[in-house]
N, C-alpha and C positions, 0 to 999 in steps of 0.2 A: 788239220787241213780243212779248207770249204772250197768247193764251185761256187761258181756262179753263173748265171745264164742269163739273157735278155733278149727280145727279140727288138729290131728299131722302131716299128710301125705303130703297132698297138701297147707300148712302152710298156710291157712285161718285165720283170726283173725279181728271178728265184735265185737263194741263193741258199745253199745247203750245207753244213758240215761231214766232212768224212773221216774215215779211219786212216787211209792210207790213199796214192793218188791213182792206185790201182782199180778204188771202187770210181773213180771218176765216170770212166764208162759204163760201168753199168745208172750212175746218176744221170748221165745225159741222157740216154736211151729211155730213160722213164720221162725223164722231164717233153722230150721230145712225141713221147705216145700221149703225156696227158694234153701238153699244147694242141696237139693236132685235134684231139678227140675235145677241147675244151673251146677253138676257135671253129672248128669245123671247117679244115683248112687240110691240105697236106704241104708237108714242108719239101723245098724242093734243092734247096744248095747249105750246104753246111763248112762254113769257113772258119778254118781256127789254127795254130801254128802250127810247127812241126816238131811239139813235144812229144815224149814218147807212151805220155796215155791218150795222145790222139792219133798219132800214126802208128798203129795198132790192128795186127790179121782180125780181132775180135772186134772192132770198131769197124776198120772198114771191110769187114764183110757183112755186117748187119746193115751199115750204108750202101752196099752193092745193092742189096736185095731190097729193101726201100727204095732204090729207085734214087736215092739221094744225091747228089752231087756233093764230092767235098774237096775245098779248094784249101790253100793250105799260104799264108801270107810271108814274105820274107822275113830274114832274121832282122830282128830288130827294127823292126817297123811298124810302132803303136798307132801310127796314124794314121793308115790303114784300117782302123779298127776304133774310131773317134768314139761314136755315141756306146761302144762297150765298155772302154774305158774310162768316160766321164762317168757312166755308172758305179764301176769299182771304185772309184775315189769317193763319190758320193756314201757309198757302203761304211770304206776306212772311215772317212770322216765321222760317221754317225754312230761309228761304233765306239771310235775314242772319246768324242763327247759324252755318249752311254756312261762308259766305262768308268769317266774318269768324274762327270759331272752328279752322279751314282752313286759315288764311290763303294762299286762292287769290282773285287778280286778280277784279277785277269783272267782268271781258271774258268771264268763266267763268261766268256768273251763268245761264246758257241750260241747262249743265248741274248745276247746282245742284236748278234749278226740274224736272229730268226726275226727280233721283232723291227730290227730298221728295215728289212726285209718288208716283214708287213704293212708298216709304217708308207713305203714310197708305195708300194701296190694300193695303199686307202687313197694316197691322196696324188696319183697321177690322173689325170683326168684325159679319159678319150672317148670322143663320139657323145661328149655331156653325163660321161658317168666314169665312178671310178675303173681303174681296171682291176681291181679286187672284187668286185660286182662281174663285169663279164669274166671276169674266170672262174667264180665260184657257184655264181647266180646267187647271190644272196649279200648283204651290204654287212659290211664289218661293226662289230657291237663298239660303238665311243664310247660306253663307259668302260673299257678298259685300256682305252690310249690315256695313257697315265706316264709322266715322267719316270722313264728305267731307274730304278732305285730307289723310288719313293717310301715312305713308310707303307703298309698295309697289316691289315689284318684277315686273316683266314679262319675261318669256322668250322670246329673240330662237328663232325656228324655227331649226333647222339649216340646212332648206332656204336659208338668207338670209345664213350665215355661211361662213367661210371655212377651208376644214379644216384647210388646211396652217398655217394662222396660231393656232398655239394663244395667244398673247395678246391674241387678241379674247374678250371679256367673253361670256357667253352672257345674258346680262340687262341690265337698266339699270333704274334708280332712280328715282322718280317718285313724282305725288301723286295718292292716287286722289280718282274725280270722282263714283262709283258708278255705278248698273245703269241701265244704258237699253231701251229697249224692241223699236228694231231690233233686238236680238242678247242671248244669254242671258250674254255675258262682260260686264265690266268694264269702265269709262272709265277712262284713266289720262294725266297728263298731262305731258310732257315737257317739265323748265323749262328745258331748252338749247332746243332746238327751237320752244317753244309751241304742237307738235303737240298733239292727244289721240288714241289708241290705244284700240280694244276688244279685248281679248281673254281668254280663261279661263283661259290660265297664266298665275297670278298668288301672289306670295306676299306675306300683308302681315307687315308686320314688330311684332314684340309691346311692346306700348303703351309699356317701362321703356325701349325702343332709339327710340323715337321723338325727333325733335333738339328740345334745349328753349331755343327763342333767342326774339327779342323778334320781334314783329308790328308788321310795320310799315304803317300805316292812313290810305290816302288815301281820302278821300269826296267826294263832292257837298254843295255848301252847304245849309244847312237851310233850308226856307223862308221870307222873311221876311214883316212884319207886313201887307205890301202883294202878297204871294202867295198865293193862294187855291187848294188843291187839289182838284181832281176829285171828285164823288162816285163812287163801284164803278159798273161796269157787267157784275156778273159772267152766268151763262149758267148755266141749271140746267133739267136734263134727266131725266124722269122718268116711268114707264108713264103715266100719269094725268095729273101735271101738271110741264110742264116752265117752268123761270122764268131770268130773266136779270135783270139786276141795276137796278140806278136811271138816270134820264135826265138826259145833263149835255151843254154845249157839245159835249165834245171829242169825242161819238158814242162813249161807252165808253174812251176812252183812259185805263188808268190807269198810275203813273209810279214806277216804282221807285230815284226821288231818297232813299228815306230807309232803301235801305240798308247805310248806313256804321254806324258805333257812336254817330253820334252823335241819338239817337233823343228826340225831345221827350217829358218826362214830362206824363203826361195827356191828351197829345192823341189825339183817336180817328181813328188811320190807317186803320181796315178796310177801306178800298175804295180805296186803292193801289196795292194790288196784286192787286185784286180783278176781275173780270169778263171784260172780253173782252180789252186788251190790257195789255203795259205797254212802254214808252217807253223806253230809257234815255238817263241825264244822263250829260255829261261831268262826271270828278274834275275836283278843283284842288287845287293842291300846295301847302299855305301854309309860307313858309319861317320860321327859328326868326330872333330878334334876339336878337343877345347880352346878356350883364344889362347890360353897361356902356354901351350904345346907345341901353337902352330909358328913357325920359322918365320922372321919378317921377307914380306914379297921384293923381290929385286925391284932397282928402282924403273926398271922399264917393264914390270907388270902392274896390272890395273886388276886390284882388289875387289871382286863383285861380290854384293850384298846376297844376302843366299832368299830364296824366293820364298814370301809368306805361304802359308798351308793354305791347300784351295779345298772350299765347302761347296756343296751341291747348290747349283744356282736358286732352287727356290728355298734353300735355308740362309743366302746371303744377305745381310742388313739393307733395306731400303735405303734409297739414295736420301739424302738429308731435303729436307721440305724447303723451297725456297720461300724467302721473307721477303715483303713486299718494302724498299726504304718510309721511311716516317712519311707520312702524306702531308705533315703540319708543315713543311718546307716547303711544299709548294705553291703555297701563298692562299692569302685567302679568298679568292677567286674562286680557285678549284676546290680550297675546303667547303664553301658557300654549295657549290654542286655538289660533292659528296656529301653533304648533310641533307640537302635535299633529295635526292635520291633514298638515303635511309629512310627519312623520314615516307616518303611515298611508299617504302616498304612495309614501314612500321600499321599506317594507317591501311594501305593493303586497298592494290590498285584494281578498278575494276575487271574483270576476266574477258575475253571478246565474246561476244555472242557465238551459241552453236547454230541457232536456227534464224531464222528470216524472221520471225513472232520475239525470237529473243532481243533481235538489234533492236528491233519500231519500240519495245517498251523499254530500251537500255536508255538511262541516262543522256548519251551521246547520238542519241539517237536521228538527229540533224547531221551529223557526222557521216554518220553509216548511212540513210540516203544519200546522202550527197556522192558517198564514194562506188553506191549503186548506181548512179544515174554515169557517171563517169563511164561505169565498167561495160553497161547497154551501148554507151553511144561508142567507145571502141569498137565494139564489137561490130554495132552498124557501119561505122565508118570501112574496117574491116571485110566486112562482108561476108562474115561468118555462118549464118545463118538467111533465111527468109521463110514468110509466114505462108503458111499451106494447110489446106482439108487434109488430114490423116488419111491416105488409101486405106480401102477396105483389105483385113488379114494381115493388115502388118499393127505391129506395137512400137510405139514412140518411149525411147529410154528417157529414164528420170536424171533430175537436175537436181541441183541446191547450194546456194550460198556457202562461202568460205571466207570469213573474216579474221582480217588479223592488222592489228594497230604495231607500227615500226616506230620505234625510239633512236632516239641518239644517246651517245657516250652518256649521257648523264641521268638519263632514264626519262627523256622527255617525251612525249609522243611528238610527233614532227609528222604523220601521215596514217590513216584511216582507208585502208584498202580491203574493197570487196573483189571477189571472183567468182564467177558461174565455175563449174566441175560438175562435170558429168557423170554417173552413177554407170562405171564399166561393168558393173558385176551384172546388172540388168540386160547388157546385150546378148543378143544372140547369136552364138559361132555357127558361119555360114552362109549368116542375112545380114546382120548388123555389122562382121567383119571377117577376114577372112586371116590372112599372114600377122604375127605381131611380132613379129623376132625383129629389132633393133639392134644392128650390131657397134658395139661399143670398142675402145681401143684398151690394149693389155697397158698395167703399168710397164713392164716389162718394153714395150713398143716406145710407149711415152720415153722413159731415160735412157732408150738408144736412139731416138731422136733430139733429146735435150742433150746427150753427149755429143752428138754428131754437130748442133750447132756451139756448141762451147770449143771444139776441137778445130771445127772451122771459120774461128769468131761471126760467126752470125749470129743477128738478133730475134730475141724471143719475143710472141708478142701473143696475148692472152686479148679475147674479146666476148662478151657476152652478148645475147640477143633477148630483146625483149620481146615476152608475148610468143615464142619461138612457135612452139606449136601451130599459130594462129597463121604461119605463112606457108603451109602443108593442105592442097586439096584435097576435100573428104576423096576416098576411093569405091565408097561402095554408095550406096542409097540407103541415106539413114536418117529415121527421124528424131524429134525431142520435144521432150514437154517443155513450154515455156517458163523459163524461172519464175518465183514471185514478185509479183512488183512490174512483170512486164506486161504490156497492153496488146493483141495481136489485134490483127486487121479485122474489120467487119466480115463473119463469115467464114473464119481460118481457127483452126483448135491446137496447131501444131508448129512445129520449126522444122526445115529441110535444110539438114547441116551441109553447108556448103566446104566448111572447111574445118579439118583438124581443131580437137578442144582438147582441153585437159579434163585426163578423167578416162578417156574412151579407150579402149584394147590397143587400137591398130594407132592412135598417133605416134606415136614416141619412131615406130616404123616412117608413117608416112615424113613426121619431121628431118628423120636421116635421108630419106629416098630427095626429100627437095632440096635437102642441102648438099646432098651426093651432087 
């Protein structure tokens, strides 16, 4: 069996293996001291079905005396209990992938469930940091999120080997199983042995050296038409409100029969492996019959192919490389460009300038004026800037040139553009700017907006702004050294940014704030 817990808010999600569904409550009861004492919170309602390791004189009297509330959801009603169950499905899911994309034994499936576990705690993000960070204090090691099952190698201590015997190995080969939470090393698992090993010397081996052979995949039968699955009984924990999953016979049992590869299209497993425990089935081995054994199929059955052996995704063959057709058909027009293009390759085109000294002595160096004097008079026209005596106690942030030559399809230069950029790293937080957070939109946002108009045939419409930055007034009092090449007024050493530049901390804010 395993619990699981989550609380909604600050997207926590523990999920634990047990013996029996009797230690459930004492699981919860830990889980719920260390939550409190980890968020600095006290827990105030605690909802979950009316299975019988939660409606329990030993449970609820330890919720009496905490002070707890516990509420208790009807039979058979997961949706009630949304964000704990989309958790538990998230869990199945990650584990049958594990398991199967791995391929480690089922009998492994305990450590599976520890590190997808870990896995969503590294990468839920809240308040701008993992929540594996605020509950631990401390950020999770990536070098060991490593695909569950990959090759690895473990380093035998010295202390353990034998000196005189230099053809003892100092390592050995194995599958890892990932991070666990007793210890900041590694699972790894030993398939001579069918021990598993934690520890932090560890090397994994890089994904082209990984063995590419077939998977071989025994599962639990699927359930049949006279089987009837469990609703979730999951357990969710939270300052405010805590919930546990839907009411079924089994008092929460849920059953991780379904996962092998062979997963029913359509059906909604979410509370499988969802709540407080899960169960596991015995495989069955089904053996192959030969073609000349097997009885021909009536004519109203349809004979299906039996399904290639599946290999761990990074041991599968790269997709085949696309080939570009013969370019020689395209006439000689377009060969005449693509030869030219080579050729500028061959001969090896000049590089753009980095500094303002580099464009005046490049070659194109009429060019590069030319596209400087452009980029001033925007700027005037704009009204970006204006010349002023630097007050006394303040410092004027640095500038400099940004050149870059745009081509067309065939490698032609078509345009010689310069930019002023401002040297942000020179401001000062406080004087030169104050707020810089720009907030951007989630993909996530974007494709339920691009669904929302596909659904409602409405039109999509993309547009871009030039110069964007440039329509955003400065916000604070800030100054700038004048680029090279520029002339200031008789009597003036400085610029008083009038408006937004690229380059500076706070535009990318102010340009959102004017176009909010």
């Amino acid at each position: 069996y395993y619990a699981t817990l989550g609380t909604t808010q600050s997207g926590i999600i523990l999920a634990q293996a047990i013996p029996t569904k009797s230690a459930v409550v004492q699981q919860l009861i830990k889980w719920i001291l260390g939550l409190e004492k980890a968020l600095n919170s006290q827990v105030r309602i605690l909802r979950t079905d009316r299975g019988g390791e939660y409606v329990n004189k030993e449970l609820l009297a330890w919720l009496d005396k905490k002070g707890i509330i516990h509420q208790t959801t009807p039979a058979y009603t997961p949706q009630l209990n949304g964000i704990a169950e989309r958790k538990n499905r998230t869990i199945k899911e990650m584990m049958s992938a594990m398991l199967i994309g791995g391929g480690v034994p089922m009998e492994y499936w305990d450590w599976a469930l520890t590190y997808a576990t870990i896995i969503l705690l590294s990468t839920t993000i809240r308040e701008g940091k993992p929540v594996w960070e605020r509950l631990f204090g401390r950020k999770v090691d990536v070098k060991f999120l490593q695909p569950f099952g990959c090759a690895v190698w473990l380093h035998i201590p010295a202390e353990t080997r034998r000196k005189d015997d230099l053809s003892k190995p100092k390592s050995w080969k194995g599958k890892y199983l990932g991070l666990t939470f007793g210890s900041s090393g590694g699972a790894v698992l030993n398939e001579q042995t069918g021990k598993v090993h934690v520890s932090r010397n560890l090397v994994f081996e890089p994904r082209s050296a990984q063995p590419r052979r077939p998977l071989l995949l025994t599962g639990p039968t699927p359930p049949g038409p006279a089987q009837q699955t469990s609703p979730s009984s999951p357990v969710v924990v939270d300052q405010d409100l805590v919930e546990v999953g839907s009411d079924d016979d089994d008092g929460g049992v849920a059953r991780i029969e379904e996962l092998s590869n062979e997963e029913h299209e359509g059906e909604d497993v979410g509370g499988e492996v969802g709540g407080a425990v899960v169960k596991q089935e015995p495989s069955r081995v089904v053996a192959e019959v030969p073609q000349a054994q097997q009885a021909p199929a009536p004519a109203h059955q349809v004979i299906v192919a039996p399904r290639p052996p599946v290999q761990p995704r990074w041991a599968r063959p790269e997709a085949p490389v696309r080939t570009l057709p013969d370019r020689a058909a395209a006439g000689r027009k377009r060969a005449h460009g693509e030869i030219s293009v080579a050729k500028a390759h061959e001969e090896g085109e000049e590089a753009d300038p980095l500094t303002y000294e580099q464009a005046l002595r490049s070659p194109n160096a009429a060019r590069w004026l030319e596209a400087m004097e452009v980029e001033l008079k925007n700027h005037s026209r704009a009204g970006t800037w204006e010349d002023c005596v630097l007050p006394e106690g303040r410092r004027a942030v640095s500038c400099k040139w940004v050149y870059k030559t745009k081509r067309d399809g065939e490698g032609k230069v078509v345009k010689y553009k310069a930019r002023v950029v401002a040297r942000g790293f020179s401001q000062q937080p406080g004087v030169d700017f104050q707020e810089t957070h720009a907030p951007t939109a989630r993909m996530a946002s974007l494709r339920v907006l691009v669904t929302l108009a596909i659904k409602m045939s409405m039109h999509i419409h993309q547009m871009d702004v030039e110069a964007a930055y440039l329509n955003a007034e400065m916000d604070v009092e800030l100054y700038m050294q004048p680029p090279k090449g520029y002339t200031l007024k008789n009597g003036q050493d400085s610029l008083r940014m009038l408006r937004a530049l690229y380059g500076y901390k706070q535009a990318g804010r102010l340009w959102w704030k004017k176009f909010d």
